[in-house]
One Martini backbone bead per residue (centre of mass of N, CA, C, O) as a GRO file, in nm:
protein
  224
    1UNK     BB    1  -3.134   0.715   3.910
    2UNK     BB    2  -2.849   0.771   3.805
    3UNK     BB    3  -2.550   0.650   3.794
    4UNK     BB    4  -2.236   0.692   3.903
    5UNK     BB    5  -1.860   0.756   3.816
    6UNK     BB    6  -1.542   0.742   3.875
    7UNK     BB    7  -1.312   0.919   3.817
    8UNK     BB    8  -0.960   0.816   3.701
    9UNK     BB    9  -0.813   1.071   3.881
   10UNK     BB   10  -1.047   1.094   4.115
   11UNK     BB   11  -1.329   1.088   4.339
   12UNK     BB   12  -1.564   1.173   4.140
   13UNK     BB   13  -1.876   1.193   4.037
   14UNK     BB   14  -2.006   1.094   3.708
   15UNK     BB   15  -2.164   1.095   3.445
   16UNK     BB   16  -2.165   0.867   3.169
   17UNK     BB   17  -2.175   1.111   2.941
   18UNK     BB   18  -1.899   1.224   3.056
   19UNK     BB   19  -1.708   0.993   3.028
   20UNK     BB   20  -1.766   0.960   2.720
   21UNK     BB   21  -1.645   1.238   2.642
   22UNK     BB   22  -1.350   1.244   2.813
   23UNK     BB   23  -1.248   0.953   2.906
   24UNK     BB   24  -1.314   0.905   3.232
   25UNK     BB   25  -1.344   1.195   3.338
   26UNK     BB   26  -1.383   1.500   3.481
   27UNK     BB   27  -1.376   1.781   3.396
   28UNK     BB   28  -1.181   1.934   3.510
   29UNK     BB   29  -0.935   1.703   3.421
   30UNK     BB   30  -0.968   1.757   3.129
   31UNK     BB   31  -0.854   2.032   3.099
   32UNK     BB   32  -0.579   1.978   3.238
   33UNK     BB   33  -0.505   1.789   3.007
   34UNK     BB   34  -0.621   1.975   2.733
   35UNK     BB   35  -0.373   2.120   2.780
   36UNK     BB   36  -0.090   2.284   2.710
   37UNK     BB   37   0.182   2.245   2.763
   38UNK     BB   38   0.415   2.435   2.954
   39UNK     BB   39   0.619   2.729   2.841
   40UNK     BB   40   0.887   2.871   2.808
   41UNK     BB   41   1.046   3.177   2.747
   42UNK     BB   42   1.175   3.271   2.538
   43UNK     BB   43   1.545   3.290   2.530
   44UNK     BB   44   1.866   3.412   2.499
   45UNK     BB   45   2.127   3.219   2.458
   46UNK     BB   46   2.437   3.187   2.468
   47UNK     BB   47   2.429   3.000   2.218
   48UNK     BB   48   2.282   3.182   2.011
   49UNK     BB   49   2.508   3.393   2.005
   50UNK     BB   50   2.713   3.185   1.896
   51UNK     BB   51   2.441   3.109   1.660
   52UNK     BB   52   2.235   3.283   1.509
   53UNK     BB   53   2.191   3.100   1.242
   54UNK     BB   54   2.219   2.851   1.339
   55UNK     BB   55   2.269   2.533   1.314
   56UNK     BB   56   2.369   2.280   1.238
   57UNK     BB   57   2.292   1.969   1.173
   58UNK     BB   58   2.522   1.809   1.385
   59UNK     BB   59   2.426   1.991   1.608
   60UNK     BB   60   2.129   1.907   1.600
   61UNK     BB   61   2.197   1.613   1.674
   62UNK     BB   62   2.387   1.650   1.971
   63UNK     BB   63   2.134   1.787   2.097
   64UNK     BB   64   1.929   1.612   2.108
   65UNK     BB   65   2.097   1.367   2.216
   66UNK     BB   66   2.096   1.564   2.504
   67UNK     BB   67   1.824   1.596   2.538
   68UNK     BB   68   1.732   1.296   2.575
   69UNK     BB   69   1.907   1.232   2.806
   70UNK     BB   70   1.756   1.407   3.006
   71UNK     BB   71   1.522   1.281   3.014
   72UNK     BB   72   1.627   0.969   3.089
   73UNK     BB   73   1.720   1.108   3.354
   74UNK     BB   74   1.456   1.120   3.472
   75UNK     BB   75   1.265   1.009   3.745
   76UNK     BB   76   0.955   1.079   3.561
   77UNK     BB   77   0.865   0.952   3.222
   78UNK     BB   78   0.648   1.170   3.037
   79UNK     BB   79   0.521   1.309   2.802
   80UNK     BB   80   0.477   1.589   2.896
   81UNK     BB   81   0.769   1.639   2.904
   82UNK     BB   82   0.874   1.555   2.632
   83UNK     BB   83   0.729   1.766   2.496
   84UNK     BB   84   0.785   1.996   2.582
   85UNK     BB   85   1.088   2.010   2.539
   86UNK     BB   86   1.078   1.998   2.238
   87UNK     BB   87   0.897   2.256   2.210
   88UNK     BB   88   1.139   2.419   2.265
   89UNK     BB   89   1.341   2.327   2.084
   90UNK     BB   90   1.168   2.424   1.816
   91UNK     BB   91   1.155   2.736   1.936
   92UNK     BB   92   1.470   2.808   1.992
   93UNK     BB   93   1.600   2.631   1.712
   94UNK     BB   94   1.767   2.657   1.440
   95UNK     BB   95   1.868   2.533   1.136
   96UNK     BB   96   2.039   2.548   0.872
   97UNK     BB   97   1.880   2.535   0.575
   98UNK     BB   98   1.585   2.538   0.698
   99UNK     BB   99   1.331   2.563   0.527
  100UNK     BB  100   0.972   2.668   0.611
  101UNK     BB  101   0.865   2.671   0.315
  102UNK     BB  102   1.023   2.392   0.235
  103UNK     BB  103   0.968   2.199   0.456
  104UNK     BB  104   1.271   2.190   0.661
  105UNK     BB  105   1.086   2.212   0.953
  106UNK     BB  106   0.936   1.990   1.134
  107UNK     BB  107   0.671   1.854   1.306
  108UNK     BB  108   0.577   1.541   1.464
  109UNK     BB  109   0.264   1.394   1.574
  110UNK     BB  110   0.218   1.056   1.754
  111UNK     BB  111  -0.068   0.797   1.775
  112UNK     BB  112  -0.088   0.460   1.893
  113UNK     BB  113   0.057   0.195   1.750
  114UNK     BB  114   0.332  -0.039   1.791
  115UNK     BB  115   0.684  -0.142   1.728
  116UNK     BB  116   0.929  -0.049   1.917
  117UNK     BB  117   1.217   0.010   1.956
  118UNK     BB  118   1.517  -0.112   2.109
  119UNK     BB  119   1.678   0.090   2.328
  120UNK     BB  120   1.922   0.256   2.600
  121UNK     BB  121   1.974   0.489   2.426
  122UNK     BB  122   2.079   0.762   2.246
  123UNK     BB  123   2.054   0.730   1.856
  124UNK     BB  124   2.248   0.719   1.627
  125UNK     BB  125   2.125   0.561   1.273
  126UNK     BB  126   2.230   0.636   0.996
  127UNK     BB  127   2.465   0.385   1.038
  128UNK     BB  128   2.203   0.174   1.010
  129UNK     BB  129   2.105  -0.125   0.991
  130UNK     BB  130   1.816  -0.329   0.967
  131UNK     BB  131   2.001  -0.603   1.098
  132UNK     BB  132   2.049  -0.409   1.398
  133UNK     BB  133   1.722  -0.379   1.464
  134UNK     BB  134   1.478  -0.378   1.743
  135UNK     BB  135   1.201  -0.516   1.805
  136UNK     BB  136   0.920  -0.537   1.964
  137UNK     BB  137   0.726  -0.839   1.992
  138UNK     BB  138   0.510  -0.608   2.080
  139UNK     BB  139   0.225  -0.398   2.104
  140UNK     BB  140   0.193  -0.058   2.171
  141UNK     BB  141   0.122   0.238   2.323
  142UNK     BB  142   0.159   0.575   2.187
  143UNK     BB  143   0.407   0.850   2.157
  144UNK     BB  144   0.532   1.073   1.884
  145UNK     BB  145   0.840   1.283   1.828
  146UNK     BB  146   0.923   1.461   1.527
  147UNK     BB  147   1.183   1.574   1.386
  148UNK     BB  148   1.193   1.712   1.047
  149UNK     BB  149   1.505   1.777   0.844
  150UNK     BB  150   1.612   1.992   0.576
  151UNK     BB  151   1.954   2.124   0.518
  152UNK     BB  152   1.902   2.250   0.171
  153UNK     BB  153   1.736   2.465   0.145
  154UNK     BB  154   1.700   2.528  -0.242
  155UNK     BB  155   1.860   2.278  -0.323
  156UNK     BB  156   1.743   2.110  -0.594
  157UNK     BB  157   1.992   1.887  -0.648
  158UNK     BB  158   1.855   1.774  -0.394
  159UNK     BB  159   1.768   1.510  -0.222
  160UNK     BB  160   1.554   1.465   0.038
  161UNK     BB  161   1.645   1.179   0.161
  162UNK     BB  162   1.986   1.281   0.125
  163UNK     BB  163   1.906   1.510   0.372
  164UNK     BB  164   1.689   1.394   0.564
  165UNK     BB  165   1.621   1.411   0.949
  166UNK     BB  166   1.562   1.226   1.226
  167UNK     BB  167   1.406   1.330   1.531
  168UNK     BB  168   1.327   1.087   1.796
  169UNK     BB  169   1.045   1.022   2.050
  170UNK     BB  170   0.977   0.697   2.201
  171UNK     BB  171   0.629   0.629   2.369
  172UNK     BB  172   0.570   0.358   2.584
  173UNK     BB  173   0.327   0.123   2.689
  174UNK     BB  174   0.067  -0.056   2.689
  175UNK     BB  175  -0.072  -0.293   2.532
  176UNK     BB  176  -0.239  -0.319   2.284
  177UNK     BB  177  -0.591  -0.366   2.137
  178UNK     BB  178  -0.729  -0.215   1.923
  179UNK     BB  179  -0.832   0.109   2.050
  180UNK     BB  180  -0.683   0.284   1.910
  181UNK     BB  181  -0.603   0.643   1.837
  182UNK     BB  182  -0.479   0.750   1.537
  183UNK     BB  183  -0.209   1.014   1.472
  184UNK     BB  184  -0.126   1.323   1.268
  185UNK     BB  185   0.070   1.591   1.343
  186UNK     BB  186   0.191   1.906   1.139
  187UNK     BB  187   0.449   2.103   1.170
  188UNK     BB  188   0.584   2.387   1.004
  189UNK     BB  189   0.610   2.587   1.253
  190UNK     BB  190   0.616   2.768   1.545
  191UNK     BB  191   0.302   2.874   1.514
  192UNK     BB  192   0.160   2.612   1.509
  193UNK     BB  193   0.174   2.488   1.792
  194UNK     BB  194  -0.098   2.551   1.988
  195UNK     BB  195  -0.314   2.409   1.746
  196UNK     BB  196  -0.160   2.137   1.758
  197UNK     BB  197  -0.205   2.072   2.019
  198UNK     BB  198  -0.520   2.093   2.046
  199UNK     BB  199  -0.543   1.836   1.851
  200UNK     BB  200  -0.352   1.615   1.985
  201UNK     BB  201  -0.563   1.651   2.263
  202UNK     BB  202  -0.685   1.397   2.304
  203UNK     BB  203  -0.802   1.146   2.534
  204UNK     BB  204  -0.592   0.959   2.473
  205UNK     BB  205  -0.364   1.131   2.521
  206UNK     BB  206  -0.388   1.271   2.753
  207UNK     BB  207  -0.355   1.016   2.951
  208UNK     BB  208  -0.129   0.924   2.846
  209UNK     BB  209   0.122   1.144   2.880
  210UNK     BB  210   0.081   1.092   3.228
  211UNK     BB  211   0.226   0.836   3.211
  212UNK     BB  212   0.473   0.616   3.293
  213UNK     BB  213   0.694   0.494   3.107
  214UNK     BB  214   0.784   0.173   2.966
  215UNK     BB  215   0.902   0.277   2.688
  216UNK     BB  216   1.252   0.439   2.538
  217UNK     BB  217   1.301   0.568   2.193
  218UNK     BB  218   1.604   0.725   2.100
  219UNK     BB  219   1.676   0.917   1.785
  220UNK     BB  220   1.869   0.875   1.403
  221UNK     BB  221   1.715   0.920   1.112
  222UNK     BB  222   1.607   0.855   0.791
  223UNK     BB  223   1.444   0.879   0.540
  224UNK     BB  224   1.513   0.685   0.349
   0.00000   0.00000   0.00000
């Protein structure tokens, strides 16, 4: 008689063979965890009446910036919780000449290892030098959120780097061994959020974003 061995997450027991699919979940678990987070009915918000037209840049960086604060003042900090935010705000507010067909409001999903910025607060950076930055000493496991903007329209003179801005939450976890799935998911649309979600949701980020986070660095900073 094969052994069964316990869910991660319940106390079901299930087959080798299943553990090694859903990444040691039983399938119900499996299921819940690669479900794309719950989002709310987009609404017509006062802000929207008041700027049909979408935000300038740097409103919607005090706003991002105040995004951030709202996650970092939760109570219990998950990934789940900040990509939801993220994605309601990438589909709810549009930004003065982000111009979707030039790749100029995209939403950038990311997973693996890294050695995070340590920030205590959210912090626009882009008046920041790079020996201004603190970096963890230790790789941590990761899963990375960013916003990056261009609101050049379709002018041509205007150089990416010198236009672009990067809106970040980089939310960490235990320390990295070396067996991280690193992955790289760009939406380039608000239609795309969908498909691209059920592709981010491999059992390693679906794990991840379960746990409450260990370091949490929100962030504005220059493409270039």
């Amino acid at each position: 008689m094969t052994e069964r061995i316990k869910c991660l997450r319940c106390d079901a027991m299930i087959l080798p063979q299943t553990a090694r699919a859903t990444g040691g979940t039983c399938m119900p678990c499996h299921h819940k965890m690669t479900s794309p987070p719950p989002l709310p009915t987009p609404a017509r918000l006062p802000r929207q009446l008041a700027f049909p037209d979408g935000l300038d840049i740097e409103m919607a960086v005090r706003e991002f910036l105040e995004l951030g604060r709202s996650i970092q003042a939760g109570n219990q900090i998950t990934g789940r919780i900040a990509l939801a935010k993220v994605l309601t705000w990438y589909r709810d507010t549009r930004i003065v000449g982000a111009d979707f067909g030039e790749d100029g409001d995209m939403l950038l999903l990311q997973s693996g290892s890294t050695q995070p910025l340590e920030l205590s607060e959210p912090k626009d950076l882009r008046n920041t030098t790079d020996s201004e930055l603190s970096f963890a000493q230790q790789s941590c496991r990761y899963v990375d959120f960013t916003r990056q903007v261009c609101a050049s329209g379709v002018d041509e003179e205007v150089e990416f780097d010198d236009a672009a801005v990067k809106m970040s939450i980089t939310l960490g976890f235990e320390p990295a061994d070396g067996s991280e799935a690193s992955s790289s998911i760009w939406i380039c649309s608000p239609d795309e959020i969908d498909g691209a979600i059920r592709e981010f949701m491999t059992p390693y980020v679906s794990a991840l974003i379960e746990r409450p986070v260990k370091s949490l660095a929100i962030f504005v900073s220059r493409c270039g």
